[in-house]
N, C-alpha and C positions, 0 to 999 in steps of 0.2 A: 504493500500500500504506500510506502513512503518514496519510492519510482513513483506510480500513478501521480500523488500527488507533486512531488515536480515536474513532472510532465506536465500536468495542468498549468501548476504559478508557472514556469516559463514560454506560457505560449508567448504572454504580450512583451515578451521583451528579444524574440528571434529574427525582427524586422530590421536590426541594427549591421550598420556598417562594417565587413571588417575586411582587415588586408591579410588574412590568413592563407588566402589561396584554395582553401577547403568550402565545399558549397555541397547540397544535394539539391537535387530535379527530380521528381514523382508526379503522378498523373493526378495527386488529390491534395490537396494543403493539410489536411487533416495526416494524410500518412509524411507528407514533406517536415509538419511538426514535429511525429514523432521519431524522425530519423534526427531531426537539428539539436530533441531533448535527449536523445542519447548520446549526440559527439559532447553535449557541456554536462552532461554527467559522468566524463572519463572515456565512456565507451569508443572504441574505432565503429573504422569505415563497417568494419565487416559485424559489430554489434551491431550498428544503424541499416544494414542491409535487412539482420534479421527481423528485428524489430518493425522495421518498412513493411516486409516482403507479410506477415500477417496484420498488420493495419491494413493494411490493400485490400488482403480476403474477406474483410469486416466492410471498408466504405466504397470499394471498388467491384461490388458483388460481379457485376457482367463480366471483368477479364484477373484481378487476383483473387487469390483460391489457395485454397487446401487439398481439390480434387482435380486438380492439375501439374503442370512440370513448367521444365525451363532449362534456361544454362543462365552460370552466371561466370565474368570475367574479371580474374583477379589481377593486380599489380601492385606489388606491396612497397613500401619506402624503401627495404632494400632490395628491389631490384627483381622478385625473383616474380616471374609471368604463369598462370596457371589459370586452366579451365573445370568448370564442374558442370558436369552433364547428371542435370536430375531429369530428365525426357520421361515423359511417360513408358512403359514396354507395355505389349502386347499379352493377354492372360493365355494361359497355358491352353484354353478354349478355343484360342482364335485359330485360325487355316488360312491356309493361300485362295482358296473356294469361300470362305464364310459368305463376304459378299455378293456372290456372282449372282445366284439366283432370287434377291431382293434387292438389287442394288439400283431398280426402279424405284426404291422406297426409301432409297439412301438412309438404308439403317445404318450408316457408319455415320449416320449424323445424328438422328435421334433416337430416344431410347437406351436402354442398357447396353447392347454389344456398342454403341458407339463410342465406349470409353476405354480408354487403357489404363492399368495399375498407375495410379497417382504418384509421383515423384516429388512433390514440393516438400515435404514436411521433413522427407529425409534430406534431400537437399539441403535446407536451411540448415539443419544439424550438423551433416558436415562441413559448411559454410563456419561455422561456431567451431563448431570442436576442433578445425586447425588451425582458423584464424581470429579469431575471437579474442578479448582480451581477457583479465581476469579481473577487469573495472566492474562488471554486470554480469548477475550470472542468468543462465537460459530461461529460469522464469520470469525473473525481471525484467527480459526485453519481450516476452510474451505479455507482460501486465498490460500497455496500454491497447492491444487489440484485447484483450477481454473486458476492459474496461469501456472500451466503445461496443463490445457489442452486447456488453449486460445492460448498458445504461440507456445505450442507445444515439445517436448521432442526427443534427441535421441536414435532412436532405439536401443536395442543391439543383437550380433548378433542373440543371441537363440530367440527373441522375431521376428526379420526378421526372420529366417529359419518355425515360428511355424503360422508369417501372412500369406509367401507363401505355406504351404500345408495347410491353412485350405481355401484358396481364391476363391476355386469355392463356399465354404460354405456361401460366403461372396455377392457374386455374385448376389444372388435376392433382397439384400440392397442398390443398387448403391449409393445411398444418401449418406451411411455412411463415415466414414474417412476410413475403412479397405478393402472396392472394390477399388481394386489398379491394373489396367490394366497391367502392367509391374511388375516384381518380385519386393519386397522391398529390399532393403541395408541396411545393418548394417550404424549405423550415420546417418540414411535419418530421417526426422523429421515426429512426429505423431503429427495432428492438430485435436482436438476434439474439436470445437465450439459448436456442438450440447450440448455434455455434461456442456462445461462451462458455458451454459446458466441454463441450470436444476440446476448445483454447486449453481449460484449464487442464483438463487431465495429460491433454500431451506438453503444457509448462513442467507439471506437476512429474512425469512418468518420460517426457523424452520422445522419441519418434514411437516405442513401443506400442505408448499408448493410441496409437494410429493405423498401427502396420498388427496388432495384435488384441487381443482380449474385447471388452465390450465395444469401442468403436469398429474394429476389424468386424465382429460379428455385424453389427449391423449394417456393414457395406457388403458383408457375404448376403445375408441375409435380402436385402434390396437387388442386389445381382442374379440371382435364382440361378446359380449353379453357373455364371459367367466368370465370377473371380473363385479362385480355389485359395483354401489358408496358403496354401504354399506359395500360390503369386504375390499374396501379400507379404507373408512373412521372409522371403528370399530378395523383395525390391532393395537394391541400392544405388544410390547416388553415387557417379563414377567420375572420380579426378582425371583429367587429357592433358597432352599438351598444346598448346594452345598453336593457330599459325602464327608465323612471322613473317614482315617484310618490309622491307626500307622501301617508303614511299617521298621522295622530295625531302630528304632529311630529317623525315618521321620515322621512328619504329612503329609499325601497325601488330598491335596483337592481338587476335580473332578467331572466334567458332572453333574446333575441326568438326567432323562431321560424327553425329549426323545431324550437325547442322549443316546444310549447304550455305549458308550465310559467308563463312568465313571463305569459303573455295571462290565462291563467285565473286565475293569482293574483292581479292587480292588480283582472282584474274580481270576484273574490272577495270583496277587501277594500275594494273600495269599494260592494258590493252589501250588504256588512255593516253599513254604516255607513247607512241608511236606514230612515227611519222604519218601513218595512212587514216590513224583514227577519225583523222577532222578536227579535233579536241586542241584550242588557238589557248588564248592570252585571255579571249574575256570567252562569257556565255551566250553565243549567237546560236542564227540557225544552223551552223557547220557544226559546233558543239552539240546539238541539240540532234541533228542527224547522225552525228559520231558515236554520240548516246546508246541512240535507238540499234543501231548496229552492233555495235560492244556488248549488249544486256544480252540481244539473240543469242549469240552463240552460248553467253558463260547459263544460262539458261535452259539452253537447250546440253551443255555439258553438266549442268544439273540432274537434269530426268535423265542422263544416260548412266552416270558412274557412280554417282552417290546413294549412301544406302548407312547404316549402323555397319562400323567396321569390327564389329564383333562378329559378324552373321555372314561377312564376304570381305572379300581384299577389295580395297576400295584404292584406287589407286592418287590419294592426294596429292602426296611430295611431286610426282606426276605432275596432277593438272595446274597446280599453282607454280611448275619451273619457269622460268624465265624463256627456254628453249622453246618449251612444247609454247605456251603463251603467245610467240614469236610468231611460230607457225600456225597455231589454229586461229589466231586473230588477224593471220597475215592477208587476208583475201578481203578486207574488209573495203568496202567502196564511199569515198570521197562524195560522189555525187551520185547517184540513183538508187534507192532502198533494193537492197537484194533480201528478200524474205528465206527465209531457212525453211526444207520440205518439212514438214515434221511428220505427215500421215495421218492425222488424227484428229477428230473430232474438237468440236470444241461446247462447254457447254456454261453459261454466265450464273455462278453462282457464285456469291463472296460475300464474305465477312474478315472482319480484320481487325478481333478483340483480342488483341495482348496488351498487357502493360510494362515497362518499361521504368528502370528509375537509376540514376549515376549518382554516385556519391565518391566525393573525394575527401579525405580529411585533412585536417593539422599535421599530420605528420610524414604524407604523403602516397598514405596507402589507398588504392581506388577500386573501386568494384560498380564495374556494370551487370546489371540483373534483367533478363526480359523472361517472363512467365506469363503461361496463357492458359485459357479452356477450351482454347480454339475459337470456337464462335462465340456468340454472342451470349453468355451464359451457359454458355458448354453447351453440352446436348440435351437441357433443361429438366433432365432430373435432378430432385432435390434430396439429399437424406443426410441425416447427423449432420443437419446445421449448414452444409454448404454444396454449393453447384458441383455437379461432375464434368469432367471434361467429353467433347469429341475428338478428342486426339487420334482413334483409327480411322479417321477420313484424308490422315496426312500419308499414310500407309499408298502404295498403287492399291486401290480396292478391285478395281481391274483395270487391270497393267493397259497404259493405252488412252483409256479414257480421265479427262478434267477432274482434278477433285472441285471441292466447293469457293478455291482460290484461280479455279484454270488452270493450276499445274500438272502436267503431263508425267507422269511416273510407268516406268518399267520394270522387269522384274528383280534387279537389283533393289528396289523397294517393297515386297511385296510382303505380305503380310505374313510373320512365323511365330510362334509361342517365344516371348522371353526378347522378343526384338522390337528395337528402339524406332518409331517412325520418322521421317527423315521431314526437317524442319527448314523454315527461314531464316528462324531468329537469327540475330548476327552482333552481340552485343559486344563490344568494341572499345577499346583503350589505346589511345598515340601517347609515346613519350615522344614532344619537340625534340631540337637539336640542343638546345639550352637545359632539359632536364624537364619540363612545365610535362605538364597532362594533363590529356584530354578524354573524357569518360564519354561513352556515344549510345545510344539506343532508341530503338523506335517498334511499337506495333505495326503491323498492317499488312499481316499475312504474306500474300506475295511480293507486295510493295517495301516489304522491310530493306531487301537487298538492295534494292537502287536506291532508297531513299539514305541508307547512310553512306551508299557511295558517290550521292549529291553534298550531303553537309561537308564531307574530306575535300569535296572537290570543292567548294565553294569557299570555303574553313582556308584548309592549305596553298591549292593551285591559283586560286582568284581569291585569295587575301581579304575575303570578307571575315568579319568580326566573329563569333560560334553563334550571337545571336541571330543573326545578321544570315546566317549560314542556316540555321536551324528552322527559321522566319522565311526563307524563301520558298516561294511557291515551285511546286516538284512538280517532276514527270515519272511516267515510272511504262517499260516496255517488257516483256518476256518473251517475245518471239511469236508465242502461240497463247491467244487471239496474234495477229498479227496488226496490231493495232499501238498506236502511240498514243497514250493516256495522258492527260494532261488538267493537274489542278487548275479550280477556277481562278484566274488573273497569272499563272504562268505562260501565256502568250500573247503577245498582240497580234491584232487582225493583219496584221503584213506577215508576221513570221506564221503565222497560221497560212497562207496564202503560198511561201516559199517551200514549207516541211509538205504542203500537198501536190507542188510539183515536183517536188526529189521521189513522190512515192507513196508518201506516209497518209495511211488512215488515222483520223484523230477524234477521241472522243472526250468529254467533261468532264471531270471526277469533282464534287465538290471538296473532297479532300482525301490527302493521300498522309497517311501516319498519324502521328502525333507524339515529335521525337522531345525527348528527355537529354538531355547532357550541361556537363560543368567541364570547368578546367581548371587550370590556377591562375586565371586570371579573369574570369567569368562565369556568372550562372546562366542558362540556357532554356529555361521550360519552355513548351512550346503553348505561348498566349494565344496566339493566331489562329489555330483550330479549335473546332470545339470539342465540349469537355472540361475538365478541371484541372489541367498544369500547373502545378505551382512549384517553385525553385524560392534558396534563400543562403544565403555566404555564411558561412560560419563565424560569430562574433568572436 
């Protein structure tokens, strides 16, 4: 209780100026607070992650969670780079087939089989338990999400406008706190006791209490023979090592797979940096169709080779050499869209609920974190207090066919018991040439990959400011739709007019992400979109 309570007295004094260089960026002020009360109560970067990372599951119901996964990306003051893949896996139930003969019904979206064994809770434990300090112990930075979801929190408005249209979704839950007979208001208070009971036992008991005993049972028991004790009690969160690659005097460190995040970005940026790319001095149309060409391919080397490198040789070190790079990007055309065959269908379904949060502290340690449900409240079932994810729709459900992002997946993807499905996230750490660091992350499903290989490009190559970089209006291209997406006021009617004689199909997204990063020399939330960004500098 005596956490809780400074958490609370130092809300009103977190708005203060400081030259520390330490700042966090979250998707909600509420969980932005409780990241800022845990660096002035001793705690590091990586107490403030965890502490974050369950406020999120309390005020950020539609993409943080307990019944979903993530990676998150470390860099510590001394030096040393490291990845933790808490990804959902596949239950021992699932098959290469599950799919095939309902997958008119896209049951890997809704309902039970659309979830995979949940990774966050161990995640966050091992998160703690290697880097964690010994300022706060693990129930302590659990107190302020059980304190917001015993007591309950104010709504705001984007989060009433986003309870009322999903509430007939909500509707076969009555139990829950979100079947809400009457529309919600903006200021009306959200009461999660179910959750604050799950919060406490696993503060109280560890991941055990999640992965085992009475909450285990009741996620066995909701699953009807989908998860077995054994998927649950066998999940663990797995340390990688993370990519590397000198970009313009940056050290870039990112994803491996199976996030594809990290492969496609490095090949990104160094396909950018070629003489044939297009990619000048400022952001015109030549940049803009340099773009759209460079995404193709590393995209389309996406759905070929990437997959959980547990389950198949995945050839990384491969596709992000500077050689191969050289070569597969080499064909790339200056002036007329050359579209890539792909074979396959295409079918427009998308959501793009992850959240996303950077933190940097006082002493130089940085962790970016992107965790998600997949869509838009997972796949809308509710039980022991929090949403499940649809994490098996990331999987090839059949190999060939769009998942609900448009991405095209092959059988290096394909669905196996105990296998990790193959993601965007791409969360992202630059140490400058000076030493400074840059924390990077963004939701939006497909769009996560281009969009943080706009803020580097915009950030680094065109010398805009992080927010400046973060604030600009994106594009974002994957080959297949074969179409150039384009946020609203990212083009004028000229350059719209130039990108349709080079080729380019182009259609309006009113928005693409909603990126989070800091540096040490700036906070970055993303104001601009909607939502609830909130960023604040370490006093």
């Amino acid at each position: 209780m005596k956490h809780v309570l400074l958490w609370m007295a130092g809300l009103g004094s977190l708005s203060m100026v400081a030259q520390s260089g330490a700042g966090v960026a979250t998707a909600h002020p509420i969980a932005t607070d409780v990241a800022m009360s845990t660096l002035a109560q001793g705690g590091n970067a990586f107490d403030a992650a965890v502490a974050t990372h369950f406020a999120l599951a309390v005020v950020l119901p539609r993409a943080g969670n307990l019944g979903g996964g993530g990676f998150a990306m470390v860099h510590t003051a001394g030096g040393e780079a490291v990845s933790l893949d808490f990804r959902e896996t596949a239950p021992a139930a699932a098959s290469r087939d599950t799919y095939l003969p309902s997958y008119a019904t896209r049951s890997s979206l809704r309902g039970v089989a659309a979830s995979g064994v949940p990774g966050s809770v161990d995640g966050m434990w091992q998160l703690y338990a290697r880097f964690g300090s010994t300022s706060l112990s693990w129930p302590e930075l659990l107190q302020p999400a059980i304190f917001l979801a015993d007591t309950g929190f104010a709504i705001t408005p984007f989060l009433a406008e986003l309870l009322n249209r999903f509430g007939p979704d909500f509707a076969p839950h009555p139990e829950s706190p979100f079947f809400h007979p009457e529309p919600w208001v903006a200021g009306e208070r959200l009461v999660q006791k179910a959750l604050a009971e799950t919060l406490r036992d696993i503060a109280m008991f560890g991941p055990d209490a999640f992965y085992q005993g009475l909450h285990a049972a009741r996620l066995l028991e909701w699953s009807q023979g989908w998860f077995s004790p054994e998927d649950l009690g066998t999940y663990h969160a797995t340390w990688r090592s993370p990519l590397q690659h000198t970009y313009r005097g940056h050290e870039v460190f990112t994803m491996p797979p199976p996030s594809s995040g990290g492969v496609a970005l490095l090949q990104m940026l160094q396909a950018s940096e070629q003489a044939n790319s297009g990619f000048g001095s400022t952001w015109n149309v030549a940049s803009m169709h340099g773009f759209v060409e460079v995404a193709q391919v590393a995209y389309h080397d996406r759905s070929r080779y990437l997959g959980d490198p547990a389950y198949m040789t995945v050839p990384t070190e491969l596709l992000v050499d500077s050689a191969y790079v050289a070569s597969r990007f080499g064909h790339l055309s200056k002036g007329l869209h050359e579209p890539l065959n792909w074979e396959a269908t295409y079918e427009n379904l998308e959501s793009h609920e992850t959240t996303h949060f950077s933190i940097l502290d006082s002493m130089g340690h940085a962790v970016a974190v992107t965790t998600t449900l997949n869509g838009l409240f997972g796949s809308g079932e509710w039980v022991d207090g929090y949403f499940m994810n649809n994490e098996m729709d990331d999987f090839a459900t059949q190999p060939g066919v769009p998942n609900q992002f448009g991405l095209i997946g092959f059988e290096v993807n394909a669905v196996a018991p105990g296998k990790r499905m193959l993601s965007s996230m791409t969360p992202t750490i630059l140490i400058g040439p000076d030493g400074s660091k840059t924390v990077l992350g963004t939701p939006g499903g497909s769009t996560i990959i281009t969009n943080v290989f706009q803020v580097i490009l915009h950030h680094v190559r065109y010398g805009e400011s992080l927010q400046e970089s973060v604030d600009h209006k994106k594009l974002h291209a994957q080959g297949l739709p074969d179409v150039l997406y384009f946020e609203e006021g990212a083009l004028r009617p000229k350059q719209m007019k130039r990108l349709k004689a080079r080729g380019h199909t182009l259609e309006r997204w009113a928005q693409i992400g909603r990126f989070q990063a800091v540096s040490s020399r700036e906070v970055a939330p993303d104001h601009t979109r909607s939502g609830d960004s909130s960023g604040q500098r370490v006093p």
